[in-house]
PDB file with one MODEL, atoms N, CA, C and O in Angstrom:
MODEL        1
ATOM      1  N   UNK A   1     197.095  10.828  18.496  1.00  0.00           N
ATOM      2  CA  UNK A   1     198.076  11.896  18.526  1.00  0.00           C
ATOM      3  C   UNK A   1     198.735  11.891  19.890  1.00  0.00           C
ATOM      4  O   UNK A   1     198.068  11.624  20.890  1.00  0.00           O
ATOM      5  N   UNK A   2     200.083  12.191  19.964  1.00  0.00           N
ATOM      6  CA  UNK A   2     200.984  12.403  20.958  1.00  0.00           C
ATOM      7  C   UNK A   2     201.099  13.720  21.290  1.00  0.00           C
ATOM      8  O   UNK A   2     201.439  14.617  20.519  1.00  0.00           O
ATOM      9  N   UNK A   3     200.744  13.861  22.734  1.00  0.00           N
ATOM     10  CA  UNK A   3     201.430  15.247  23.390  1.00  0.00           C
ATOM     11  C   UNK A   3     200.781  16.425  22.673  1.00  0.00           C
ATOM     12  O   UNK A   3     201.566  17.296  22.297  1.00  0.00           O
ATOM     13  N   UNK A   4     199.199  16.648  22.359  1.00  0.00           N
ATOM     14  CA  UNK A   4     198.838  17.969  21.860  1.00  0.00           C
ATOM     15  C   UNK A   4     198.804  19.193  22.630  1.00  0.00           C
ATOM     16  O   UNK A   4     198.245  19.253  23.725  1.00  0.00           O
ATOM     17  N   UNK A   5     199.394  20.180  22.078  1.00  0.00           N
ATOM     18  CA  UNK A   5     199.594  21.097  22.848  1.00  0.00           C
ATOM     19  C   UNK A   5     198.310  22.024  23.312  1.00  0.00           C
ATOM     20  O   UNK A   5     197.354  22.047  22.537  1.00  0.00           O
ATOM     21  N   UNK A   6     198.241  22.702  24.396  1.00  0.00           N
ATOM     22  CA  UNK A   6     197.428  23.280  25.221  1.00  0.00           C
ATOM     23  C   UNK A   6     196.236  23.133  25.234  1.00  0.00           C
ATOM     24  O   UNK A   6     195.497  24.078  25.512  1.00  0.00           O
ATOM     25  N   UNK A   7     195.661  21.636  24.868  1.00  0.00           N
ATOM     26  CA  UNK A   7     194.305  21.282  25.263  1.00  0.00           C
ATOM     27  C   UNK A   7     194.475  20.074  25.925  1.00  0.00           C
ATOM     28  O   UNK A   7     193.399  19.583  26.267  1.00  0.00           O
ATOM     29  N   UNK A   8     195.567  19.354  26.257  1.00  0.00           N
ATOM     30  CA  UNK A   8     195.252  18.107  27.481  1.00  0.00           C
ATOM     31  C   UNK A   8     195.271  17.205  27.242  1.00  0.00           C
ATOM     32  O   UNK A   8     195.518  16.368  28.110  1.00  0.00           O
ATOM     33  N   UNK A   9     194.981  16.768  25.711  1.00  0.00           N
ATOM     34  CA  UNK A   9     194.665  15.663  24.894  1.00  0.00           C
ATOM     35  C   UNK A   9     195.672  14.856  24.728  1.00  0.00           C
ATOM     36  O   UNK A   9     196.848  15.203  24.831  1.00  0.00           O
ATOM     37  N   UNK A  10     195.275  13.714  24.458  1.00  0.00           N
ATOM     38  CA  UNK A  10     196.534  12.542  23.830  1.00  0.00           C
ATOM     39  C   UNK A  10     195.850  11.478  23.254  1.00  0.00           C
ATOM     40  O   UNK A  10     194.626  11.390  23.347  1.00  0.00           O
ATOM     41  N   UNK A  11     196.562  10.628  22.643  1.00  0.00           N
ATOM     42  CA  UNK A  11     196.120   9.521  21.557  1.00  0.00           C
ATOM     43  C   UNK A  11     194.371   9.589  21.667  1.00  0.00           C
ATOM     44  O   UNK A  11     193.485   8.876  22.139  1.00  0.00           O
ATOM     45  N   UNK A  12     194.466  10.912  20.920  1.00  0.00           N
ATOM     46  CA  UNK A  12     193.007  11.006  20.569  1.00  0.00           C
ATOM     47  C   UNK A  12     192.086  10.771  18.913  1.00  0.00           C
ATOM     48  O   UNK A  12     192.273  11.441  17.898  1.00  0.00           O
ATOM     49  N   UNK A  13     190.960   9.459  19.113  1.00  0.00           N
ATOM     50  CA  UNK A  13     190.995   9.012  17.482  1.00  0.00           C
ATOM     51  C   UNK A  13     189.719   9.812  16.398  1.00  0.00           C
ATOM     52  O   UNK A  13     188.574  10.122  16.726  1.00  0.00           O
ATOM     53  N   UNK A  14     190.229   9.948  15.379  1.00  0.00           N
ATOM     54  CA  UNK A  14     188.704   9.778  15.187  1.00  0.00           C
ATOM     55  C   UNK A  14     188.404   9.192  13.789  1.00  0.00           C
ATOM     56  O   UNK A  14     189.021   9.195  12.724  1.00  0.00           O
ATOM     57  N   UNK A  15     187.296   8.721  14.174  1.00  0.00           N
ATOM     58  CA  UNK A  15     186.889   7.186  12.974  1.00  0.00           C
ATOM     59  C   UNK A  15     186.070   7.942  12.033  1.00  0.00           C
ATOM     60  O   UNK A  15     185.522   8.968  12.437  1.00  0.00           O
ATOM     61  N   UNK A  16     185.892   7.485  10.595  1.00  0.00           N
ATOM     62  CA  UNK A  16     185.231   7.847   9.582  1.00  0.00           C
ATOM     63  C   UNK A  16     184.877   6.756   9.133  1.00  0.00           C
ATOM     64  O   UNK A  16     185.431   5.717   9.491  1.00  0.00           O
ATOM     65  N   UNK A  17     184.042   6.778   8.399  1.00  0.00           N
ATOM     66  CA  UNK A  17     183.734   5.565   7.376  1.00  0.00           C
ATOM     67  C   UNK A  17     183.462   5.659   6.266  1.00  0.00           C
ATOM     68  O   UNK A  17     183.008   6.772   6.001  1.00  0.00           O
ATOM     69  N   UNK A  18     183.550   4.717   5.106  1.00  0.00           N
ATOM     70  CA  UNK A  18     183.042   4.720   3.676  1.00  0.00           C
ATOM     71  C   UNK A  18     182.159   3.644   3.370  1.00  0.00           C
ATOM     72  O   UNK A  18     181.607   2.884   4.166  1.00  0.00           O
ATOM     73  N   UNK A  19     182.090   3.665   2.167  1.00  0.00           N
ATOM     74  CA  UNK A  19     181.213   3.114   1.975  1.00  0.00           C
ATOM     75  C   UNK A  19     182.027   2.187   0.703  1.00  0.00           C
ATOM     76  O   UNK A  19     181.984   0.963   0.581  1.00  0.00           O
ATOM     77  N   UNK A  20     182.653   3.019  -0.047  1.00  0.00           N
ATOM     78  CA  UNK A  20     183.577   2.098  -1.317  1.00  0.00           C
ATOM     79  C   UNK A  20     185.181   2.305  -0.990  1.00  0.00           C
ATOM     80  O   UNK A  20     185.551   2.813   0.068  1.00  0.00           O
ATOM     81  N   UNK A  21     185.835   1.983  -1.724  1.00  0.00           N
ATOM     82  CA  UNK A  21     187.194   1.937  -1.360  1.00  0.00           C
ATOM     83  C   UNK A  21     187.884   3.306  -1.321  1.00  0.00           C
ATOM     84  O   UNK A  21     187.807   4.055  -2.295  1.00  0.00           O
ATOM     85  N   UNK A  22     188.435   3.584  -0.416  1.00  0.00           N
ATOM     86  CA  UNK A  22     188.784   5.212  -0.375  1.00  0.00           C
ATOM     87  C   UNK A  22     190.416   5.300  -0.736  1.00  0.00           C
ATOM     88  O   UNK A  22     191.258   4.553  -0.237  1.00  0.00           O
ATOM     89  N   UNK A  23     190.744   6.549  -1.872  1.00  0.00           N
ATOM     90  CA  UNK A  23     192.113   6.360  -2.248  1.00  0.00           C
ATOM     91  C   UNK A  23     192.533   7.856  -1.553  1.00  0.00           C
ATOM     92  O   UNK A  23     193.494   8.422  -2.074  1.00  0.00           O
ATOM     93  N   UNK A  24     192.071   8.320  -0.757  1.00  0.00           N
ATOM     94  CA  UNK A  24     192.622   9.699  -0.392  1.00  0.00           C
ATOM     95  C   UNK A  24     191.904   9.686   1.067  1.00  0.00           C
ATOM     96  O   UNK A  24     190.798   9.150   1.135  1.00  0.00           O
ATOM     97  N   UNK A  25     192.448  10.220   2.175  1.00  0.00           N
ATOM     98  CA  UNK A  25     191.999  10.600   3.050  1.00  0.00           C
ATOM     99  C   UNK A  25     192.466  12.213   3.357  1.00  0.00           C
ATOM    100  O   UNK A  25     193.651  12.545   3.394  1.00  0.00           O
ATOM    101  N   UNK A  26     191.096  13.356   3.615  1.00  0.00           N
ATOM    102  CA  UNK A  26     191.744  14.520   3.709  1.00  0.00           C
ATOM    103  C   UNK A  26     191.003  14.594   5.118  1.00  0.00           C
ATOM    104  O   UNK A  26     190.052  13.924   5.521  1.00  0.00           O
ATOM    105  N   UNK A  27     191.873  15.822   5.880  1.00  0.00           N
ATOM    106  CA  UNK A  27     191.716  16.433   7.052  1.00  0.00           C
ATOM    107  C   UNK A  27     191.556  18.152   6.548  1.00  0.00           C
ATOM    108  O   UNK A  27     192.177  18.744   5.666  1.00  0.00           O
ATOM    109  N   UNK A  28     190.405  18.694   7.542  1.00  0.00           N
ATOM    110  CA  UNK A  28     190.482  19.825   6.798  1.00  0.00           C
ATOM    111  C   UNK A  28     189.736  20.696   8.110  1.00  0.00           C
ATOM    112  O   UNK A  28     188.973  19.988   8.767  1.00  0.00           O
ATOM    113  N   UNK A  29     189.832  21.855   8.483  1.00  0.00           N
ATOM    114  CA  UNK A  29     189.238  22.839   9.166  1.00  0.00           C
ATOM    115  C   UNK A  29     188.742  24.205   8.949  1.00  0.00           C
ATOM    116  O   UNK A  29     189.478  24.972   8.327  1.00  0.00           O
ATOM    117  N   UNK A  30     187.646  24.606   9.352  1.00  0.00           N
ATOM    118  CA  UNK A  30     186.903  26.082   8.906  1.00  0.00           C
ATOM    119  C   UNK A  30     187.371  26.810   9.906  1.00  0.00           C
ATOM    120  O   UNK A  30     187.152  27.994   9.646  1.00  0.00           O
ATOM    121  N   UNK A  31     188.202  26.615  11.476  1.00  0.00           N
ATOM    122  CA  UNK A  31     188.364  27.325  12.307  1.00  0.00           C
ATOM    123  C   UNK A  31     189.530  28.080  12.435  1.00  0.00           C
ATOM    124  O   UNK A  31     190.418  27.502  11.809  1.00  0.00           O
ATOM    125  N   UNK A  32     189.968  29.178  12.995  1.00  0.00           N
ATOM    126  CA  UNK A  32     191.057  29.549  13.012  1.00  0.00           C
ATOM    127  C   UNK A  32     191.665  29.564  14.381  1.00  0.00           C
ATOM    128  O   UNK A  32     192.380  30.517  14.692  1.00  0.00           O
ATOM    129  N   UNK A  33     191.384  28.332  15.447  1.00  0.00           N
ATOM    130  CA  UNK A  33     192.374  28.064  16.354  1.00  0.00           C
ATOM    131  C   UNK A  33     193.110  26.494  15.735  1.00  0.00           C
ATOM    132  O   UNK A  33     192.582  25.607  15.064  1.00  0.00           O
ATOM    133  N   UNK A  34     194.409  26.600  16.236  1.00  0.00           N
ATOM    134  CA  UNK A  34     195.199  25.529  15.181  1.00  0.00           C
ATOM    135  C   UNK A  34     194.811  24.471  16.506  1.00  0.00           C
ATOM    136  O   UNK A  34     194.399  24.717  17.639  1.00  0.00           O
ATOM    137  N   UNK A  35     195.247  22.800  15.596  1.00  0.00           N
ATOM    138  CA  UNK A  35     194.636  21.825  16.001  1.00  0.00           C
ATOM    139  C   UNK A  35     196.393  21.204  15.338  1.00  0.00           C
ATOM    140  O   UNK A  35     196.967  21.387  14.264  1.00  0.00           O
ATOM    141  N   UNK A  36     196.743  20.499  16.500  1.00  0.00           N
ATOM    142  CA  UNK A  36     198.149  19.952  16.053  1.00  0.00           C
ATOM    143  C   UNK A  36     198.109  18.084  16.072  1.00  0.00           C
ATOM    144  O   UNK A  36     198.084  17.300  17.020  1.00  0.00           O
ATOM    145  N   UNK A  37     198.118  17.837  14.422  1.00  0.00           N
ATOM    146  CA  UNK A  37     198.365  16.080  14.270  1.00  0.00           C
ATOM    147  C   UNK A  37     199.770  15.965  13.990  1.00  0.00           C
ATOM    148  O   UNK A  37     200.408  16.770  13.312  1.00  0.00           O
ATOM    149  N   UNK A  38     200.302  14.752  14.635  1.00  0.00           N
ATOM    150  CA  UNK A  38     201.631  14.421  14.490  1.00  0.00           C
ATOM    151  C   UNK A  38     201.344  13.143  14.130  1.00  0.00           C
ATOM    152  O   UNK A  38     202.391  12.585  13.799  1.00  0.00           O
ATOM    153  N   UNK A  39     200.491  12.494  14.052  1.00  0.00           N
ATOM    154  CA  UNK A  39     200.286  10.742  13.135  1.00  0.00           C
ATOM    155  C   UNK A  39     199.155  10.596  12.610  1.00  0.00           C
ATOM    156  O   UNK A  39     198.244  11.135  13.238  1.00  0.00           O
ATOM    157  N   UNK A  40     198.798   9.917  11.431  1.00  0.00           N
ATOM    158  CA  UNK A  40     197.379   9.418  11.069  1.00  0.00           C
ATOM    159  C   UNK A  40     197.874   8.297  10.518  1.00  0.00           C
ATOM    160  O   UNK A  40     198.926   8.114   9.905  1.00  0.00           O
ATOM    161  N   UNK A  41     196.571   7.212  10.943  1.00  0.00           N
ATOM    162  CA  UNK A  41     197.116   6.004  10.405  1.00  0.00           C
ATOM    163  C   UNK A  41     195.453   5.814  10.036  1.00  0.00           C
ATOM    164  O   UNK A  41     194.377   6.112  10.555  1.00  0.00           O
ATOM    165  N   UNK A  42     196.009   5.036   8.644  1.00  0.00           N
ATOM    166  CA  UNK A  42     194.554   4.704   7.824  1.00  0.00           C
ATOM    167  C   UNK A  42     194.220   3.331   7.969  1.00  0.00           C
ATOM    168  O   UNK A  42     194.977   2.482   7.499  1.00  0.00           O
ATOM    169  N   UNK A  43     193.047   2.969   8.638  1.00  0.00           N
ATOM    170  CA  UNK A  43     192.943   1.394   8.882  1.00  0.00           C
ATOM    171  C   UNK A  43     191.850   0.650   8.374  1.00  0.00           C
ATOM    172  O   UNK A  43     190.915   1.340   7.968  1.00  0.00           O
ATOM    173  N   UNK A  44     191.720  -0.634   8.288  1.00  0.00           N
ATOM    174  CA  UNK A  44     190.784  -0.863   7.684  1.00  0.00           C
ATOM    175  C   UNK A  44     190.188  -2.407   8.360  1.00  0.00           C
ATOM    176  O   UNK A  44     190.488  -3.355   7.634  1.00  0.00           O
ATOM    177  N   UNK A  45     189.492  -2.748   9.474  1.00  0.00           N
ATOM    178  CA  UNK A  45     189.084  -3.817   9.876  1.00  0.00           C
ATOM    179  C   UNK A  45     190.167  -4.360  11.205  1.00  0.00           C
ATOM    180  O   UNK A  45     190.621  -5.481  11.434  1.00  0.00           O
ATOM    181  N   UNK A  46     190.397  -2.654  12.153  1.00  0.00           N
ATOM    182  CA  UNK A  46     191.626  -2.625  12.551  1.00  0.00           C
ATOM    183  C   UNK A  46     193.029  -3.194  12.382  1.00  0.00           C
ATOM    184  O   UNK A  46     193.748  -3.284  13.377  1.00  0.00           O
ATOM    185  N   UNK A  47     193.513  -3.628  11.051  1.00  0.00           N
ATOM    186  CA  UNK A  47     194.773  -3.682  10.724  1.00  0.00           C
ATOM    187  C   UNK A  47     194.926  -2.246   9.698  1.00  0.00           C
ATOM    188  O   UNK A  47     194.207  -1.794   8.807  1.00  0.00           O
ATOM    189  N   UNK A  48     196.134  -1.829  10.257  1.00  0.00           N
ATOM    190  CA  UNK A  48     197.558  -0.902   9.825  1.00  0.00           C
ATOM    191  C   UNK A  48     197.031  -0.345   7.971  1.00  0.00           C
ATOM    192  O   UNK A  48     197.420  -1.503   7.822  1.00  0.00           O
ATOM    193  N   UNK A  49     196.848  -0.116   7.399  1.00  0.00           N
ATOM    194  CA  UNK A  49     196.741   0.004   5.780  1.00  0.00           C
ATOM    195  C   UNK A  49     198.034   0.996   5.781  1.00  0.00           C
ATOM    196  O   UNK A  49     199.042   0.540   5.240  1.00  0.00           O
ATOM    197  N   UNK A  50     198.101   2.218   6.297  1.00  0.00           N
ATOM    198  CA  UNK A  50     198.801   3.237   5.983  1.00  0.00           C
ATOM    199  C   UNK A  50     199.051   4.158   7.374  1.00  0.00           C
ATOM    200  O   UNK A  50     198.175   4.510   8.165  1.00  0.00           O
ATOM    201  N   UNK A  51     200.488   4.448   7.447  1.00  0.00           N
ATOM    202  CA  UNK A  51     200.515   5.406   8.456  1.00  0.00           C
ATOM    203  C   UNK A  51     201.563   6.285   8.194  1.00  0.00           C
ATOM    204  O   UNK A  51     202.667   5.829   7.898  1.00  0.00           O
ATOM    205  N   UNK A  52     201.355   7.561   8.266  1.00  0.00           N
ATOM    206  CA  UNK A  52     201.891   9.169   7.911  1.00  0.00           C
ATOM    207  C   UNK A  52     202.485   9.929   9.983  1.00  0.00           C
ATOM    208  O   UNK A  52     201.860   9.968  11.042  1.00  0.00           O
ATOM    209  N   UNK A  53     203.701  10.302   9.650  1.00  0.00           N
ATOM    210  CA  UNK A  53     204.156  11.007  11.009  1.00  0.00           C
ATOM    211  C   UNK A  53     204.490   9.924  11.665  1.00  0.00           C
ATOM    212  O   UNK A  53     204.659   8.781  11.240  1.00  0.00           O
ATOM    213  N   UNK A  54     204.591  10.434  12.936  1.00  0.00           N
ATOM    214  CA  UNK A  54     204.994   9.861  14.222  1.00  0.00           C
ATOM    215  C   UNK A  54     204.354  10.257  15.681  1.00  0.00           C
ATOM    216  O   UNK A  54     203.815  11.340  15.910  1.00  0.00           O
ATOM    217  N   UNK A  55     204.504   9.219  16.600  1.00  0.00           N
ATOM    218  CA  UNK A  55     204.130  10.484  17.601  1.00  0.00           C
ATOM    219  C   UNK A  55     205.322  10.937  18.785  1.00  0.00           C
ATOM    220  O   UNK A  55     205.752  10.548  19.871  1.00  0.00           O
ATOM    221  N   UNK A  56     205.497  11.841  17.958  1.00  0.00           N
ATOM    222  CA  UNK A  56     206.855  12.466  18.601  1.00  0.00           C
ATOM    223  C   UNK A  56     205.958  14.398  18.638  1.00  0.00           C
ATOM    224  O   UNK A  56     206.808  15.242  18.351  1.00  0.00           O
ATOM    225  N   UNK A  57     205.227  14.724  18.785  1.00  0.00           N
ATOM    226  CA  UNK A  57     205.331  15.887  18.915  1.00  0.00           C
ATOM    227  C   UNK A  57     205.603  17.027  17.471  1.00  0.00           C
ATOM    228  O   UNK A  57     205.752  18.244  17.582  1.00  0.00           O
ATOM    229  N   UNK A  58     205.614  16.323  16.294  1.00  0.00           N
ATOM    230  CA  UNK A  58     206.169  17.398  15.180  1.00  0.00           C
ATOM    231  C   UNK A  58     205.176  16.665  13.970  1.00  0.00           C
ATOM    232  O   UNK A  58     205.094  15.440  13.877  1.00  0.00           O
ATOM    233  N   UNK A  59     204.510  17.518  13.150  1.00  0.00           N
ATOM    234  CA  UNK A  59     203.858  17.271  12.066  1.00  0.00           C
ATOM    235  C   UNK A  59     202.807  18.398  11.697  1.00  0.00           C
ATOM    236  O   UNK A  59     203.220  19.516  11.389  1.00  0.00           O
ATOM    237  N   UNK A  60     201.314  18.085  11.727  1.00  0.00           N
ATOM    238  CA  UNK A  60     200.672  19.252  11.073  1.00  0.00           C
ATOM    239  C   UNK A  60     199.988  20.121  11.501  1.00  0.00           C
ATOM    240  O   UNK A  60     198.807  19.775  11.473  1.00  0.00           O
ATOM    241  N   UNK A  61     200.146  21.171  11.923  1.00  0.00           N
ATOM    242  CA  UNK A  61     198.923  21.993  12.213  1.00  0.00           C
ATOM    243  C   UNK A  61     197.977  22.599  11.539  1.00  0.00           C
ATOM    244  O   UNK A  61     198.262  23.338  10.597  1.00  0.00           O
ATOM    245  N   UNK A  62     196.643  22.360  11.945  1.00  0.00           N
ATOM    246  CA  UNK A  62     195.337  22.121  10.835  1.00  0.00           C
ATOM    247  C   UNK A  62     194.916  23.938  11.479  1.00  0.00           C
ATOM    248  O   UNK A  62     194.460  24.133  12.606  1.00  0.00           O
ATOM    249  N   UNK A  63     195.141  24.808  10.693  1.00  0.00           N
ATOM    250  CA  UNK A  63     193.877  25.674  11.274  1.00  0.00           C
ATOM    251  C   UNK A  63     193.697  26.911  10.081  1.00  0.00           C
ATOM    252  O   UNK A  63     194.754  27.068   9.470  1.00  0.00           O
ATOM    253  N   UNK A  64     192.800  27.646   9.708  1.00  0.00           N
ATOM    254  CA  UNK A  64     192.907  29.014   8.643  1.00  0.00           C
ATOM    255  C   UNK A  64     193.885  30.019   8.834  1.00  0.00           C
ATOM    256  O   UNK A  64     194.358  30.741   7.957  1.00  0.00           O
ATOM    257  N   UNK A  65     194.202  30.015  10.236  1.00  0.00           N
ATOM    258  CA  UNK A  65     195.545  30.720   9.980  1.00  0.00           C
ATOM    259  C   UNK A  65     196.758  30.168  10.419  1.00  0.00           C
ATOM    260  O   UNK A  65     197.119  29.476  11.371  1.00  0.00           O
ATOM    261  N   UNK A  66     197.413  30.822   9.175  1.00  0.00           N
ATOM    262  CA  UNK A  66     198.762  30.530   9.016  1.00  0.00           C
ATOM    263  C   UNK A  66     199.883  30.861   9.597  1.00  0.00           C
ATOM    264  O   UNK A  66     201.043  30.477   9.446  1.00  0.00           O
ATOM    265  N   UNK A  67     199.288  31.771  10.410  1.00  0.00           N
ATOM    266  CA  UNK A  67     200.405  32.244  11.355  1.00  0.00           C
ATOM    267  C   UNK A  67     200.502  31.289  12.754  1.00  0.00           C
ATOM    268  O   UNK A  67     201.490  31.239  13.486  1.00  0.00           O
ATOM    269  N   UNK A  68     199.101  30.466  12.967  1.00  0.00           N
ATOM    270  CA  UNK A  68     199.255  30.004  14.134  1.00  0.00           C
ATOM    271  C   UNK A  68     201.195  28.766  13.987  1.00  0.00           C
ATOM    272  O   UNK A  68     202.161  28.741  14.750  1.00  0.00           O
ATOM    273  N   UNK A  69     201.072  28.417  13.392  1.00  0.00           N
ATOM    274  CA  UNK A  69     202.009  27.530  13.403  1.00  0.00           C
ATOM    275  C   UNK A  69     203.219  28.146  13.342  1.00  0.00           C
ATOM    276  O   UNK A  69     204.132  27.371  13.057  1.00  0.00           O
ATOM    277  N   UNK A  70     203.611  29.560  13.555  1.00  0.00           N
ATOM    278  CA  UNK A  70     204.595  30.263  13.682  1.00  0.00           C
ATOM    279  C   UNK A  70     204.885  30.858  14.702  1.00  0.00           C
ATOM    280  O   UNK A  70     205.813  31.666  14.719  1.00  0.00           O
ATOM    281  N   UNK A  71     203.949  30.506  16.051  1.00  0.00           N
ATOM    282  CA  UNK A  71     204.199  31.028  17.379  1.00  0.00           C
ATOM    283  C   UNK A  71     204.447  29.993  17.935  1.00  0.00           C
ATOM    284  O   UNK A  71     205.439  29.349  17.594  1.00  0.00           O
ATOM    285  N   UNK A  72     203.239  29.365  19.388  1.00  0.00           N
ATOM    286  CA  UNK A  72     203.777  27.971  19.630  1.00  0.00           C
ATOM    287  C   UNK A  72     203.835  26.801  18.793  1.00  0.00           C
ATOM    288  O   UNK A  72     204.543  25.939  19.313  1.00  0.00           O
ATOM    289  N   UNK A  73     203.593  26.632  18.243  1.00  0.00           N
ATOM    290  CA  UNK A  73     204.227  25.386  17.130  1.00  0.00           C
ATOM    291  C   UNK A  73     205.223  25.877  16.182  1.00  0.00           C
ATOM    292  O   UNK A  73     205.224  25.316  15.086  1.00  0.00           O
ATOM    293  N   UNK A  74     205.967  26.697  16.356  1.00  0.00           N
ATOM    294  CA  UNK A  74     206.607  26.411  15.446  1.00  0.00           C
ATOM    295  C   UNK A  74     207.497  25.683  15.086  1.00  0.00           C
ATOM    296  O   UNK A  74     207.803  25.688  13.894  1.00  0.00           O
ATOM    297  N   UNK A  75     208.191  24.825  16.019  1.00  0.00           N
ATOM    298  CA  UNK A  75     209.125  23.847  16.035  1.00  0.00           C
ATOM    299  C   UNK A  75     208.172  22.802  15.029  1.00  0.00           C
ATOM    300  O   UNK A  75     208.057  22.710  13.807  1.00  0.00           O
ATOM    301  N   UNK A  76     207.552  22.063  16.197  1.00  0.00           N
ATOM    302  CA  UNK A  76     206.262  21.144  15.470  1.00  0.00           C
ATOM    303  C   UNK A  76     205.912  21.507  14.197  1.00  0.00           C
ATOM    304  O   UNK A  76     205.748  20.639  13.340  1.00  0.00           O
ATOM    305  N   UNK A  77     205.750  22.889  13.909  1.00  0.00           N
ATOM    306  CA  UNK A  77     204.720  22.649  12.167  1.00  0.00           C
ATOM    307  C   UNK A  77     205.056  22.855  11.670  1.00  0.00           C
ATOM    308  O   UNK A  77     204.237  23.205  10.821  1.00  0.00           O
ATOM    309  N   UNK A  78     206.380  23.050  11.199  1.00  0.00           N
ATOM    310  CA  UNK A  78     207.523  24.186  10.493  1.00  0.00           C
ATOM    311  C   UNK A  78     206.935  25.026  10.008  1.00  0.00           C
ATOM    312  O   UNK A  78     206.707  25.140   8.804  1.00  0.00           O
ATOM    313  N   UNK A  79     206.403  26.164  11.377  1.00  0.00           N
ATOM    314  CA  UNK A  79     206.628  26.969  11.073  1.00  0.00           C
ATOM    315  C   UNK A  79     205.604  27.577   9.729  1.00  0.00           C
ATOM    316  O   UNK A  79     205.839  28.518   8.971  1.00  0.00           O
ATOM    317  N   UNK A  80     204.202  26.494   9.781  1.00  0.00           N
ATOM    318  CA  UNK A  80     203.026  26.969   9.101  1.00  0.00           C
ATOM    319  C   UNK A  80     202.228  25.962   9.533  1.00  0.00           C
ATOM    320  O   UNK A  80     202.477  24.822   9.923  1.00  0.00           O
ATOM    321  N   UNK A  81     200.817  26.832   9.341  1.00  0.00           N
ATOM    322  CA  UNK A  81     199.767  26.049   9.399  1.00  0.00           C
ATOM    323  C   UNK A  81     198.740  25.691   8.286  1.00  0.00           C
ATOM    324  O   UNK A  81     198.364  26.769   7.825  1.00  0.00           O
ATOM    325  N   UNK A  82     198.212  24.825   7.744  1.00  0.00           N
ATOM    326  CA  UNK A  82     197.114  24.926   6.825  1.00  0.00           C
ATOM    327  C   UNK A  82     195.654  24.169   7.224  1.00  0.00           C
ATOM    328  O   UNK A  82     195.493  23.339   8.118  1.00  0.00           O
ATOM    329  N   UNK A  83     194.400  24.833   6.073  1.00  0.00           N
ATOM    330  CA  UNK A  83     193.677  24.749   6.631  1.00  0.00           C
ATOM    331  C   UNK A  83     192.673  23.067   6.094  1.00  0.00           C
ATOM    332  O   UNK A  83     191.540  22.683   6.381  1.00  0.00           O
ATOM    333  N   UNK A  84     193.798  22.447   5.220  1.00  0.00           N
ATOM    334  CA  UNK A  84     193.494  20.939   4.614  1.00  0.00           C
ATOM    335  C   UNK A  84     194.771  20.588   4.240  1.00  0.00           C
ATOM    336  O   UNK A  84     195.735  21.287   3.930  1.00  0.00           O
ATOM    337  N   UNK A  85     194.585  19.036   4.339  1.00  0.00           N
ATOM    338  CA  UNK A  85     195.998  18.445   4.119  1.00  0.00           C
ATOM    339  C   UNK A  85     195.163  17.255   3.525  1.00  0.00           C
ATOM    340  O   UNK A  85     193.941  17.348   3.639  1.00  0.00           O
ATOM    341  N   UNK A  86     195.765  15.978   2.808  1.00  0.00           N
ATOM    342  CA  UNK A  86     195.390  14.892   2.309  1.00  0.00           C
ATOM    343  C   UNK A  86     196.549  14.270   2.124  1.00  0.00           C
ATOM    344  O   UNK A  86     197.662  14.795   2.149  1.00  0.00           O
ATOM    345  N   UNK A  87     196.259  13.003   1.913  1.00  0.00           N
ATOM    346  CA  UNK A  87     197.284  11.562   1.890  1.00  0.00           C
ATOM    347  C   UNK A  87     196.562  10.872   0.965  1.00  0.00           C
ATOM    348  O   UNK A  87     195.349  10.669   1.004  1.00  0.00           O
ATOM    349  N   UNK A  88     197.578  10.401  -0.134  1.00  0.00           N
ATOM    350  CA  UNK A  88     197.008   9.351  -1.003  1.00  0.00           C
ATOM    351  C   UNK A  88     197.519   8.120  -0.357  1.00  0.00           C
ATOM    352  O   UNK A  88     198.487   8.086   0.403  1.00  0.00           O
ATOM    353  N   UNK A  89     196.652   6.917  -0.791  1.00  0.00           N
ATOM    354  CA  UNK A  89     196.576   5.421  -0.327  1.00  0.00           C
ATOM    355  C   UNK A  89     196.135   4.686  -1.036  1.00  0.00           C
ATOM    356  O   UNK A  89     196.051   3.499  -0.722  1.00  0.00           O
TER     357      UNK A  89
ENDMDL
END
């Protein structure tokens, strides 16, 4: 991720694994401070499979409330937040 707002962070990853072939990857949170992704890229034996966003600063904010993405993010999250998102692949 590019440029997350008010925690410091940047191209920060995080790895999962399976075990059989995975056709969905979801992101999801129980917390209600928002967590802002602007890229996920799905890889597999580090080459590319799939990649969602950009890193420009604008895409999803992950948190239970919905209002967070209507104060500072709102440019970035239009302006909502949710508390799961998924990508088919």
């Amino acid at each position: 991720m590019g440029g997350v707002f008010g925690c410091g962070l940047e191209d920060l990853d995080i790895h999962a694994t399976t075990r059989g072939q995975a056709t969905r990857v979801k992101i999801s949170t129980s917390g209600s401070d928002g967590f802002m992704v602007d890229k996920i890229e799905l890889r597999k034996d580090g080459k590319i499979l799939r990649s969602y966003g950009a890193n420009n600063d604008k895409g999803w904010c992950l948190s239970t409330d919905p209002t967070d993405g209507s104060r500072t993010w709102k440019t970035a999250a239009s302006g909502k937040c949710k508390a799961e998102y998924s990508w088919d692949f």
